[in-house]
OpenMM code with the backbone's topology and positions (N, CA, C; nanometers):
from openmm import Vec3, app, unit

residues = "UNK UNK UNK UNK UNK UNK UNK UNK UNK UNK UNK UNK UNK UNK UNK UNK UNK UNK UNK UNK UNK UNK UNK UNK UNK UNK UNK UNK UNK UNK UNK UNK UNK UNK UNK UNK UNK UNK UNK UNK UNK UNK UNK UNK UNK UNK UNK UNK UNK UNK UNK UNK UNK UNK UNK UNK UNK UNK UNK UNK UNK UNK UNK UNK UNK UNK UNK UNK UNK UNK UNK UNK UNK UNK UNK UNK UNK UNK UNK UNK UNK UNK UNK UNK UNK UNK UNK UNK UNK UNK UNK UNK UNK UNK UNK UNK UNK UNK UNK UNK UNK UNK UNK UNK UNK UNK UNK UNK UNK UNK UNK UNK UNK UNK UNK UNK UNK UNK UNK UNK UNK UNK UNK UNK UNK UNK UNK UNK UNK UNK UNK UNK UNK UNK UNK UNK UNK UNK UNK UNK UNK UNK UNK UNK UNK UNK UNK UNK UNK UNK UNK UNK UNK UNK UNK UNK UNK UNK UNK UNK UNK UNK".split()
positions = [
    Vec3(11.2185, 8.2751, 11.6375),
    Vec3(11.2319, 8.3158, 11.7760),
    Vec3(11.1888, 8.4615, 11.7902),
    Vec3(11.0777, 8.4877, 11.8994),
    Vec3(11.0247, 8.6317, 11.9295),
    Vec3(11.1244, 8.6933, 12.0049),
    Vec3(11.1510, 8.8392, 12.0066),
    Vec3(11.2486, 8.8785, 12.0918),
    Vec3(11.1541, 8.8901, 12.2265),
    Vec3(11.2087, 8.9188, 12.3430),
    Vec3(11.1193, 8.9850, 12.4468),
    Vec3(11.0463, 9.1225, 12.4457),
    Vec3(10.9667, 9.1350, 12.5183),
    Vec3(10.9179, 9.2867, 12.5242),
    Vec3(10.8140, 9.2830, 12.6015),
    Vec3(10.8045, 9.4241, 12.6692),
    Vec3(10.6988, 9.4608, 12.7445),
    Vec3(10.6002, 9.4595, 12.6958),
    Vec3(10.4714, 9.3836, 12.7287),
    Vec3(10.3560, 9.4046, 12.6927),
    Vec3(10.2569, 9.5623, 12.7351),
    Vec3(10.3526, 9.5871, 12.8079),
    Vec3(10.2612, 9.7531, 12.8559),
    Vec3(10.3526, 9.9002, 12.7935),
    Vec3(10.3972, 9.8446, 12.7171),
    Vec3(10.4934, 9.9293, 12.6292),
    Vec3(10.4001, 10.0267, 12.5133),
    Vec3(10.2733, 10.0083, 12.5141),
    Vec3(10.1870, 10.1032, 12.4069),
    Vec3(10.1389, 10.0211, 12.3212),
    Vec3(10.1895, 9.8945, 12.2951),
    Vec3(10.1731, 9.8360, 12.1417),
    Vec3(10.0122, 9.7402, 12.1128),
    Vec3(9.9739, 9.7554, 12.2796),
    Vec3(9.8471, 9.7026, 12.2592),
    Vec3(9.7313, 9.7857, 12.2421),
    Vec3(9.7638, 9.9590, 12.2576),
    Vec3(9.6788, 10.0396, 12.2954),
    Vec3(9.5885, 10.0408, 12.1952),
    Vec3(9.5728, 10.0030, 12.0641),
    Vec3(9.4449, 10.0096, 11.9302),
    Vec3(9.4055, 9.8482, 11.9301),
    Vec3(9.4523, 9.7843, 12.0176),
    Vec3(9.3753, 9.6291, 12.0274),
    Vec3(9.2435, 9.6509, 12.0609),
    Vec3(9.1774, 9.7636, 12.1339),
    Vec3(9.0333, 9.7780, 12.1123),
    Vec3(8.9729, 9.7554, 11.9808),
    Vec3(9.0429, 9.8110, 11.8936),
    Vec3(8.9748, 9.8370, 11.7551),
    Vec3(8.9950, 9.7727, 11.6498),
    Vec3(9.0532, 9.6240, 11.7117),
    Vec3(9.0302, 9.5090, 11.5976),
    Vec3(8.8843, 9.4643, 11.6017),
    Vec3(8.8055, 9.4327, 11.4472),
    Vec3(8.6645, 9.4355, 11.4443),
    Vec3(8.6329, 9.5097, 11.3293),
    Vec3(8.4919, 9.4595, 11.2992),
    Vec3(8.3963, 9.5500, 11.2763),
    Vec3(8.3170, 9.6782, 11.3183),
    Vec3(8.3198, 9.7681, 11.2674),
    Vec3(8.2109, 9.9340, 11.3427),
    Vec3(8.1358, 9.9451, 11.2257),
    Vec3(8.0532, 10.0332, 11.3043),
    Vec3(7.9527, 10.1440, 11.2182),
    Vec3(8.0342, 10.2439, 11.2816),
    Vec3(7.9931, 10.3665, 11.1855),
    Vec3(8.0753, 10.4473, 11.2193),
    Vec3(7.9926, 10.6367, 11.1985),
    Vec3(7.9378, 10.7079, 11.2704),
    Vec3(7.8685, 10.7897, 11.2343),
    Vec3(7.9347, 10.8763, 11.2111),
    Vec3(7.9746, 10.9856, 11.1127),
    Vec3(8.1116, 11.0649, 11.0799),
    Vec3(7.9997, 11.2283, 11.1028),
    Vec3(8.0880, 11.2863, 11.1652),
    Vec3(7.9865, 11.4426, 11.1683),
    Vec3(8.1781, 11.5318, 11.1016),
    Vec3(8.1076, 11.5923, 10.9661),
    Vec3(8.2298, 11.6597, 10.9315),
    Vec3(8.2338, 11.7475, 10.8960),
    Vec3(8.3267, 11.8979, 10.9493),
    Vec3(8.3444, 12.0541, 10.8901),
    Vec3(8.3315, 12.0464, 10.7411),
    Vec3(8.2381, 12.0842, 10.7154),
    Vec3(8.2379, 12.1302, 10.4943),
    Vec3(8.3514, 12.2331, 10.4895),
    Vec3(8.3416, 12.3095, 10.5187),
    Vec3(8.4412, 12.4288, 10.5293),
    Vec3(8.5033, 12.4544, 10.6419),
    Vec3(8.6641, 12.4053, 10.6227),
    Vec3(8.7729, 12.3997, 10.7454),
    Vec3(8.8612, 12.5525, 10.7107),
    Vec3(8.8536, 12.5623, 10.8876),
    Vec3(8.9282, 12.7029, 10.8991),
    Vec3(8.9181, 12.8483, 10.8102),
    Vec3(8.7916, 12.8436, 10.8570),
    Vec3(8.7393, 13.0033, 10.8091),
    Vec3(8.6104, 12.9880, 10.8935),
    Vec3(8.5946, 12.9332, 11.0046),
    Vec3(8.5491, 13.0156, 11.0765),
    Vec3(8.3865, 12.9658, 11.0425),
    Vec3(8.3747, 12.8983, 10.9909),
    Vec3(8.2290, 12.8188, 10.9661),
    Vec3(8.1951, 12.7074, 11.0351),
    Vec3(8.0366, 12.7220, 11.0614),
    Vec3(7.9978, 12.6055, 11.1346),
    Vec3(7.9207, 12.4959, 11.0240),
    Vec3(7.9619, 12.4668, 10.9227),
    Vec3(7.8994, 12.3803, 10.8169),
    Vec3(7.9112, 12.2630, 10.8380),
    Vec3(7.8030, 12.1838, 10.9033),
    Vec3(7.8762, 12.0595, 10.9074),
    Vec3(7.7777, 11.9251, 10.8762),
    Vec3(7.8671, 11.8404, 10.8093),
    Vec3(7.7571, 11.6958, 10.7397),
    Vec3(7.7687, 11.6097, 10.7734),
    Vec3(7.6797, 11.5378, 10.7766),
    Vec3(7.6973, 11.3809, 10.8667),
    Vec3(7.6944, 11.2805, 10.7779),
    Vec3(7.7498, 11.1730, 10.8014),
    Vec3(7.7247, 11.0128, 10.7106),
    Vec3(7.7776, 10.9475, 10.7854),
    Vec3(7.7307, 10.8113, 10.7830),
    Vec3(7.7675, 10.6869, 10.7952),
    Vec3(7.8913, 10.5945, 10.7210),
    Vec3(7.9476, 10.5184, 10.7774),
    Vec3(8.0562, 10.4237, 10.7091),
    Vec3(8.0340, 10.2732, 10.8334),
    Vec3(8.1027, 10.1886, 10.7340),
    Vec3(8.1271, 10.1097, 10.8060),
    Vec3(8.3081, 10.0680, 10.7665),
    Vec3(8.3634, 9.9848, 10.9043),
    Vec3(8.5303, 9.9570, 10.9169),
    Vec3(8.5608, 9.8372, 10.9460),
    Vec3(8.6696, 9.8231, 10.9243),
    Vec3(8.6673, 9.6692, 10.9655),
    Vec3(8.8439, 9.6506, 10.9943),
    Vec3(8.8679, 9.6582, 11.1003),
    Vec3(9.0316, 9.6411, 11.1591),
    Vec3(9.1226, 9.5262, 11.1995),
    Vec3(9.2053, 9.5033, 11.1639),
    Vec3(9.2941, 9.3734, 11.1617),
    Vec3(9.4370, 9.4111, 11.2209),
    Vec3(9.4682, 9.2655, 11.3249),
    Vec3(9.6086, 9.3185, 11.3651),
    Vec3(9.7085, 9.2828, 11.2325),
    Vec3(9.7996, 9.3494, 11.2180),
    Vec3(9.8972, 9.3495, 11.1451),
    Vec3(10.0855, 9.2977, 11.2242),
    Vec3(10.1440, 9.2652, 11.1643),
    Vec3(10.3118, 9.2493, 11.1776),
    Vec3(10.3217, 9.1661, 11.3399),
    Vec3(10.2414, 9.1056, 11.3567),
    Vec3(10.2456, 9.0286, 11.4615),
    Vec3(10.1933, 9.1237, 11.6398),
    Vec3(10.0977, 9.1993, 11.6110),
    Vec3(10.0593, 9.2884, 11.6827),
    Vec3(10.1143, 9.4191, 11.6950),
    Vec3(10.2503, 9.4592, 11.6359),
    Vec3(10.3027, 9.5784, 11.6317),
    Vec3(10.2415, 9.6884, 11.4931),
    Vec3(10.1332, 9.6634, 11.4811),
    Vec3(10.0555, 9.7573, 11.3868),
    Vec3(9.8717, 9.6903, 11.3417),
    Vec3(9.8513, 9.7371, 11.2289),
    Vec3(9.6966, 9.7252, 11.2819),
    Vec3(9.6450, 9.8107, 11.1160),
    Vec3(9.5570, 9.7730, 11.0589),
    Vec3(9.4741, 9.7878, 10.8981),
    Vec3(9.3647, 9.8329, 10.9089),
    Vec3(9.3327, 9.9229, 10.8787),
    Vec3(9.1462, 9.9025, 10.8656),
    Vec3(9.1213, 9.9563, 10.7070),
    Vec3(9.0100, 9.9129, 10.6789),
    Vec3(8.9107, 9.9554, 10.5627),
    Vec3(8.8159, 10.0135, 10.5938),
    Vec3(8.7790, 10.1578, 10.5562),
    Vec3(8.6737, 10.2750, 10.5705),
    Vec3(8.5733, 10.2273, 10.4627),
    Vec3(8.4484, 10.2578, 10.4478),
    Vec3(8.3661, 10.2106, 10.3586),
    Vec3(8.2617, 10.3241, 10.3575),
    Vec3(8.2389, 10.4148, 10.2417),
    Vec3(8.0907, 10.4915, 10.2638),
    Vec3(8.0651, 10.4966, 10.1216),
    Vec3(7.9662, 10.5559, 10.1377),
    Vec3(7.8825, 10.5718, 10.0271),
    Vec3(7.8900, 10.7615, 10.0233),
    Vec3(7.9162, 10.8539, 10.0907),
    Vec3(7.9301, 10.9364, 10.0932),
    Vec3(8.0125, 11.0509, 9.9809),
    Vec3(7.9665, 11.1384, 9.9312),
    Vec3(8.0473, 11.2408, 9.8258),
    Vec3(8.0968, 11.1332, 9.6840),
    Vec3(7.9626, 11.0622, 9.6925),
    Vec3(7.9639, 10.9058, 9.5666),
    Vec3(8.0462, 10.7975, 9.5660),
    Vec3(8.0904, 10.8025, 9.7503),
    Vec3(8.1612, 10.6451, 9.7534),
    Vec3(8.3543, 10.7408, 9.8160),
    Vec3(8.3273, 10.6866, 9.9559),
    Vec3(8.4888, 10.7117, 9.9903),
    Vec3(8.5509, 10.5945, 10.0433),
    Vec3(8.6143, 10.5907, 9.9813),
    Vec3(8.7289, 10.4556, 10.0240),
    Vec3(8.8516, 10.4711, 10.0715),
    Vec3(8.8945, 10.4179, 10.2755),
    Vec3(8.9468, 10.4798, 10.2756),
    Vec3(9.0512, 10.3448, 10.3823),
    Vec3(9.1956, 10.3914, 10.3912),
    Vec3(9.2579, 10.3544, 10.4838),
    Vec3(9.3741, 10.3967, 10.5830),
    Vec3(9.3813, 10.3181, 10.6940),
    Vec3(9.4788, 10.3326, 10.7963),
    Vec3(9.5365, 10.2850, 10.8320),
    Vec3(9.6616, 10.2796, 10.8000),
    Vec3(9.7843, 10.1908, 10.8804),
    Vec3(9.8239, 10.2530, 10.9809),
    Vec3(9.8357, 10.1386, 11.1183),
    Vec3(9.8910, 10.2100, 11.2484),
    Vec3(10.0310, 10.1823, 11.2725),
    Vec3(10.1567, 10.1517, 11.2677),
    Vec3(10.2133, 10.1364, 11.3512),
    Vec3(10.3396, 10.1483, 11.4546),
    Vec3(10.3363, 10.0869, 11.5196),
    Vec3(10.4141, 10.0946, 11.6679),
    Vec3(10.5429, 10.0654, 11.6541),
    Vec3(10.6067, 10.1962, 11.7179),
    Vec3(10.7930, 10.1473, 11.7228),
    Vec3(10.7831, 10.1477, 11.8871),
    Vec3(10.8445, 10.0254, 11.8934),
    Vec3(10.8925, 9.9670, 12.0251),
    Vec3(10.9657, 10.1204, 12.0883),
    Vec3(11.0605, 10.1440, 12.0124),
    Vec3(11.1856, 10.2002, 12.0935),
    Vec3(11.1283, 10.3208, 12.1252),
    Vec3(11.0434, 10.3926, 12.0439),
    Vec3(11.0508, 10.5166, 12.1212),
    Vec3(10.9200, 10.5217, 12.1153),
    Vec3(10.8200, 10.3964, 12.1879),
    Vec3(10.7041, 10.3743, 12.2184),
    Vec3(10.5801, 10.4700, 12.1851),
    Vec3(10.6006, 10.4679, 12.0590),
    Vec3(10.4897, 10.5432, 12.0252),
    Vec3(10.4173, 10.4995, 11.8459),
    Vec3(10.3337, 10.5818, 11.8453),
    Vec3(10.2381, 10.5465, 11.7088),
    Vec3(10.2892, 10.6341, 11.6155),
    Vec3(10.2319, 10.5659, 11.4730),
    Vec3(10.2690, 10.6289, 11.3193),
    Vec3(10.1486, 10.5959, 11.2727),
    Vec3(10.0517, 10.6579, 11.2625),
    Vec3(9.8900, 10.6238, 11.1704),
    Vec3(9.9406, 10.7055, 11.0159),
    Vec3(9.8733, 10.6050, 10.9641),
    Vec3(9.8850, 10.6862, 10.8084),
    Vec3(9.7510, 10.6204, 10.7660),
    Vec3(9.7349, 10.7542, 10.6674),
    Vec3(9.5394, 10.7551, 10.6228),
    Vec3(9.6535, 10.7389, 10.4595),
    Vec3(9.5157, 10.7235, 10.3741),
    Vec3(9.4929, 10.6829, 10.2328),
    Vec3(9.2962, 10.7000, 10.1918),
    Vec3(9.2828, 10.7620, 10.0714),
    Vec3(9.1688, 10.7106, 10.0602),
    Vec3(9.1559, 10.6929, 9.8638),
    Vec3(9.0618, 10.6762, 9.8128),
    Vec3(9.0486, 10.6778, 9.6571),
    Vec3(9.0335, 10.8071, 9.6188),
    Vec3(9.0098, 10.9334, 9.7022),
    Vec3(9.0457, 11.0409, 9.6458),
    Vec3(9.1566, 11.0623, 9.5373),
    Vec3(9.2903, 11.0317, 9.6145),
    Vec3(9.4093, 11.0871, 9.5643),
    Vec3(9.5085, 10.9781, 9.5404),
    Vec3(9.4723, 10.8367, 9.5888),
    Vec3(9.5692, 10.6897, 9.5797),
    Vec3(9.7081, 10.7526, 9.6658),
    Vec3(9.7014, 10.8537, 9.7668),
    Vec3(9.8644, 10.8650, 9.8502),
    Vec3(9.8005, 10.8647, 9.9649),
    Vec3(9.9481, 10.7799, 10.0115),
    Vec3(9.9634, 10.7528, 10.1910),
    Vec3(10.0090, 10.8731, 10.2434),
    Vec3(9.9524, 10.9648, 10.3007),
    Vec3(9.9434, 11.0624, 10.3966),
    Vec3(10.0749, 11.0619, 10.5181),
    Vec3(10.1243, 11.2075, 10.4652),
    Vec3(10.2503, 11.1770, 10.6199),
    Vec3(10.1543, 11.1355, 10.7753),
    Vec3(10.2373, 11.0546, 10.8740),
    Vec3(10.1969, 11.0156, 10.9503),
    Vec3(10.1882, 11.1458, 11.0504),
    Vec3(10.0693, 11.1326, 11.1555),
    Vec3(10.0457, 11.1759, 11.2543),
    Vec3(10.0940, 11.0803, 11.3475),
    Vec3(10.1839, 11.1376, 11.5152),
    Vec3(10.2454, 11.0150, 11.5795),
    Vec3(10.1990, 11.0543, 11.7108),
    Vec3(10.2233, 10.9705, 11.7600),
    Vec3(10.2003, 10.9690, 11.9676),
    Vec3(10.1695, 10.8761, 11.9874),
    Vec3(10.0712, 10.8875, 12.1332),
    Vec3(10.0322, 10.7750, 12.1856),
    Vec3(9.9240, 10.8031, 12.2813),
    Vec3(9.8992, 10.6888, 12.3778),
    Vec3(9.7898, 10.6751, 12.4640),
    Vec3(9.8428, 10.7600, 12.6024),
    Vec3(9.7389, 10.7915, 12.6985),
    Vec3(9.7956, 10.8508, 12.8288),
    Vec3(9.6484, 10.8444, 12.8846),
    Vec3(9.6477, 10.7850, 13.0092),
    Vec3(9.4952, 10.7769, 13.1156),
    Vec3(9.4057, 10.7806, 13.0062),
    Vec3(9.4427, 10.6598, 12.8894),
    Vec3(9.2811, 10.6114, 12.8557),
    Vec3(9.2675, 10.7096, 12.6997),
    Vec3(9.3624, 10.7936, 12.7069),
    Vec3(9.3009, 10.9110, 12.5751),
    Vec3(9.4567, 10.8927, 12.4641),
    Vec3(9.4428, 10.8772, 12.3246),
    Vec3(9.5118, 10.8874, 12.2832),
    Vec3(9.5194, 11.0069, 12.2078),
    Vec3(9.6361, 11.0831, 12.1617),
    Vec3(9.6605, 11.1950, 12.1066),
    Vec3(9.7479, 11.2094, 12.0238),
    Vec3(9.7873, 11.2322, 11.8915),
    Vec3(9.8516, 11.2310, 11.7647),
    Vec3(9.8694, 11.3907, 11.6732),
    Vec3(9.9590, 11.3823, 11.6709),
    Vec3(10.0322, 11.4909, 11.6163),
    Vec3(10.1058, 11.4907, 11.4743),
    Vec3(10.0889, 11.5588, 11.3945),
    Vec3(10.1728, 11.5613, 11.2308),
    Vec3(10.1335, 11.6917, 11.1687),
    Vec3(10.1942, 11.7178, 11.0649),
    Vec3(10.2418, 11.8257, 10.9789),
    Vec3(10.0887, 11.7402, 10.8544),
    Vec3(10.0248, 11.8718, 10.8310),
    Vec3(9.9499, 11.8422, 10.7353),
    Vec3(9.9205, 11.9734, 10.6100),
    Vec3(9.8447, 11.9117, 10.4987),
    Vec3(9.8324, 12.0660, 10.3757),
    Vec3(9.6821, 12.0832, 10.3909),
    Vec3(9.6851, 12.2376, 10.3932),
    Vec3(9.5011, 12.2527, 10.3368),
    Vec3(9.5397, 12.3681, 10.2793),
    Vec3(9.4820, 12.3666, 10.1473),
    Vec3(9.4495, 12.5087, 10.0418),
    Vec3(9.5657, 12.5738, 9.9969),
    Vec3(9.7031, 12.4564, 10.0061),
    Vec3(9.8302, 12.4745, 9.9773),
    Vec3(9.9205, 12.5220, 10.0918),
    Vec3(9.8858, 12.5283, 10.2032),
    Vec3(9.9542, 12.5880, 10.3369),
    Vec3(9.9837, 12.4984, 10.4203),
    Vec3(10.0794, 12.4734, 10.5058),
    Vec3(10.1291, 12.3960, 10.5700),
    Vec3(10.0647, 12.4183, 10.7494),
    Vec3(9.9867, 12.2883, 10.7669),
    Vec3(9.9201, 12.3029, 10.9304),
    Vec3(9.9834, 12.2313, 10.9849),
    Vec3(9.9470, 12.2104, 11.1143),
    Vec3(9.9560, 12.0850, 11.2051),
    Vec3(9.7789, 12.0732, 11.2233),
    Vec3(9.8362, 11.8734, 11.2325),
    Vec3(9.6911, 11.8138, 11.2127),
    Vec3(9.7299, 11.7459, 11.4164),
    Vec3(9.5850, 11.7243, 11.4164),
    Vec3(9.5995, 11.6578, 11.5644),
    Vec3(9.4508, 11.5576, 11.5706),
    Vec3(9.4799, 11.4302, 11.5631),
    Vec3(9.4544, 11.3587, 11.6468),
    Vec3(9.3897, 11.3166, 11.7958),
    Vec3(9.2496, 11.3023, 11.8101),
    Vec3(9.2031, 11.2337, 11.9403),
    Vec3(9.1483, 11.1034, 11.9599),
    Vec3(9.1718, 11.0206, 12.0082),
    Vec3(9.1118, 10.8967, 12.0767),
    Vec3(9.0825, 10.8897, 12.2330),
    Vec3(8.9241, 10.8899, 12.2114),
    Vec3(8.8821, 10.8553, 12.3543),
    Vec3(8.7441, 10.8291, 12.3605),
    Vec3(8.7014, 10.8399, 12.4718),
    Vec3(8.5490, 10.7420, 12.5350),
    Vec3(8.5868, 10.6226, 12.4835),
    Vec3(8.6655, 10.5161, 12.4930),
    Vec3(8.6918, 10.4408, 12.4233),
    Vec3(8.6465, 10.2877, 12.5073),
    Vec3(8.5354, 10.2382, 12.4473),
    Vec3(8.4199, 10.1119, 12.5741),
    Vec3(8.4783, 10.0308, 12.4618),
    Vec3(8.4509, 9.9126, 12.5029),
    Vec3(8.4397, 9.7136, 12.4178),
    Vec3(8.3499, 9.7752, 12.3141),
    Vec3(8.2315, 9.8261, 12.3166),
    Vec3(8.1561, 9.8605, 12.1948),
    Vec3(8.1474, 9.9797, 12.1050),
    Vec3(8.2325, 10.0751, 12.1900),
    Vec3(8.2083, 10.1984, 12.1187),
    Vec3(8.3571, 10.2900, 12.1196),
    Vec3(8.4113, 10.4054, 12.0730),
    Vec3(8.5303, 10.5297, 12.0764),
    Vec3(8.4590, 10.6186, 11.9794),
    Vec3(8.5456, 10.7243, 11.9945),
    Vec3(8.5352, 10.8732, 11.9273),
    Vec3(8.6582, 10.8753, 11.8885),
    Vec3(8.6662, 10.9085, 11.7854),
    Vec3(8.7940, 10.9916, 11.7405),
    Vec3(8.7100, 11.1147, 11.7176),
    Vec3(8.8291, 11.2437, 11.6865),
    Vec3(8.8501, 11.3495, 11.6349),
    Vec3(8.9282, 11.4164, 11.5620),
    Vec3(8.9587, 11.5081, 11.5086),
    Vec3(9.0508, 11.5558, 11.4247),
    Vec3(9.0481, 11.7112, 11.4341),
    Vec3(9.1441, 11.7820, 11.4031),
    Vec3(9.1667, 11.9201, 11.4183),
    Vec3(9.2796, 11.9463, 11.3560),
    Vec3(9.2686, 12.0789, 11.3329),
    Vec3(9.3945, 12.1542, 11.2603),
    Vec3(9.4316, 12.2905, 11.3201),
    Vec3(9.5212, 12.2977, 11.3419),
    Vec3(9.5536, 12.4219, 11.4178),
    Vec3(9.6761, 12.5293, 11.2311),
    Vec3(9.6827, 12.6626, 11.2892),
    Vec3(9.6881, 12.7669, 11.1777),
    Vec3(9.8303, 12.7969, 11.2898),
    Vec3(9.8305, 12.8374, 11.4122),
    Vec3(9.9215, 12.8874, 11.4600),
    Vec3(10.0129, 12.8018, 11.5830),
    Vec3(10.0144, 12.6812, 11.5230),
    Vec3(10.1211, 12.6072, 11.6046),
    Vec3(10.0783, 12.5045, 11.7078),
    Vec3(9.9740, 12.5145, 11.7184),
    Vec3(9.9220, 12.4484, 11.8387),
    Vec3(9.8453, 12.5226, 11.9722),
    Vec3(9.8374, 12.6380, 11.9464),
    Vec3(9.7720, 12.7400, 12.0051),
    Vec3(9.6367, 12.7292, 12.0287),
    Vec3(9.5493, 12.7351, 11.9146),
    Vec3(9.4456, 12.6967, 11.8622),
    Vec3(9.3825, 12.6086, 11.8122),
    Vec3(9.3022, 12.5397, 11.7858),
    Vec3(9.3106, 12.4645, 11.6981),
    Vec3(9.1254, 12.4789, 11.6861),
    Vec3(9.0841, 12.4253, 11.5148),
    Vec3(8.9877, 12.4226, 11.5029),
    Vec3(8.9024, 12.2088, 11.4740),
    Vec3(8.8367, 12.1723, 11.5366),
    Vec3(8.8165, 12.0438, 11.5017),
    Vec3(8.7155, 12.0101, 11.4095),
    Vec3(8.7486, 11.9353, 11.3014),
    Vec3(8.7111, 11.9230, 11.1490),
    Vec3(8.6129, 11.8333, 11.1623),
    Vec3(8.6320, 11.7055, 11.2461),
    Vec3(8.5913, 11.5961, 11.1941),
    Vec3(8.5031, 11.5192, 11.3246),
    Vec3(8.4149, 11.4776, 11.3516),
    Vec3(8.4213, 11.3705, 11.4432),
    Vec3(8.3969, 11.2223, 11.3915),
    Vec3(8.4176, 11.1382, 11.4627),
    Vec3(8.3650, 10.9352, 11.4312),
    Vec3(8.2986, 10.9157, 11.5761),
    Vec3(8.1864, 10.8763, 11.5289),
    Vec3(8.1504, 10.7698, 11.6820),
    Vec3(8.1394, 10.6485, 11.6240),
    Vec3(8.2328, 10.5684, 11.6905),
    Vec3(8.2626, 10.3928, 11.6743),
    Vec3(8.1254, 10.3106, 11.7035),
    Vec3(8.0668, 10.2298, 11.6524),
    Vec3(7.9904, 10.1469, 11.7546),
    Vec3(8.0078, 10.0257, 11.6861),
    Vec3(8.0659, 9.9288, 11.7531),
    Vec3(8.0913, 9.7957, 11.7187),
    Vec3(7.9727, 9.6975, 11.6838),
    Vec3(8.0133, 9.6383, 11.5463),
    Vec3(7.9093, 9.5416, 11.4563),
    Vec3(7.9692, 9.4387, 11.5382),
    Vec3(7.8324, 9.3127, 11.5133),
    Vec3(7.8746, 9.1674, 11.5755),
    Vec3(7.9810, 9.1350, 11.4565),
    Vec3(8.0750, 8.9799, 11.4895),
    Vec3(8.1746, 8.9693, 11.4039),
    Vec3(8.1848, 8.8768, 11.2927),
] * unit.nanometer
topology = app.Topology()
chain = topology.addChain("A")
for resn in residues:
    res = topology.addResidue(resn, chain)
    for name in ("N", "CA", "C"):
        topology.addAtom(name, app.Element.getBySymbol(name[0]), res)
């Protein structure tokens, strides 16, 4: 027996991104110092609902820096309607503290405590332009709280047939 629940409660908001993508990655070489170094590659993903729609899998795939393998678990607590993404890749074999939030007019935005160069940041999270065939994410790290922030990473999504 399913319990009830609102279907407009957040938990459908990454149902775009069950599927296949290509994925064009444009990424900071050198984060937070103030450099504009930045490299591009390709991946391809492939996303699955998980726990009966209250979460969501994908597999990252590149060939990039000799092969990155990578993943994301999303998911959704009912009660205090919001997201828990956690990354992983073959770099390091660890699940990454989660970045959390949610969707608002179409854009999603995510927030968590992250390390670079042994120092403690906040990492942030963007989802948006988000079509049937295509989204952007982004990524950023801010040094002074949320004040600033510098953005590391971009993805442009474009959906493979299935």
């Amino acid at each position: 027996m399913q319990a009830a629940h609102d279907d407009r409660d957040g938990r459908h908001d990454f149902d775009f991104l069950h599927g296949r993508w290509r994925i064009h990655n444009e990424r900071l070489v050198t984060r937070l110092a103030g450099a504009q170094d930045w490299d591009s590659f390709d991946a391809e993903q492939v996303c699955r609902p998980v726990l009966g729609g209250l979460g969501n899998v994908d597999e990252f795939v590149s060939d990039w820096g000799g092969g990155l393998l990578g993943m994301t678990l999303r998911l959704f607590d009912p009660q205090a309607r919001q997201w828990s993404l956690y990354w992983a890749s073959n770099r390091d074999g660890i699940l990454e503290a989660p970045v959390v939030g949610g969707f608002e007019h179409g854009v999603g935005r995510f927030y968590g405590l992250d390390r670079h160069q042994g120092r403690t940041v906040l990492a942030r999270f963007i989802w948006d332009d988000i079509t049937a065939d295509g989204a952007h994410w982004q990524q950023g790290l801010s040094t002074d709280g949320g004040v600033s922030w510098e953005t590391n990473w971009h993805m442009y999504f474009t959906r493979l047939p299935a």
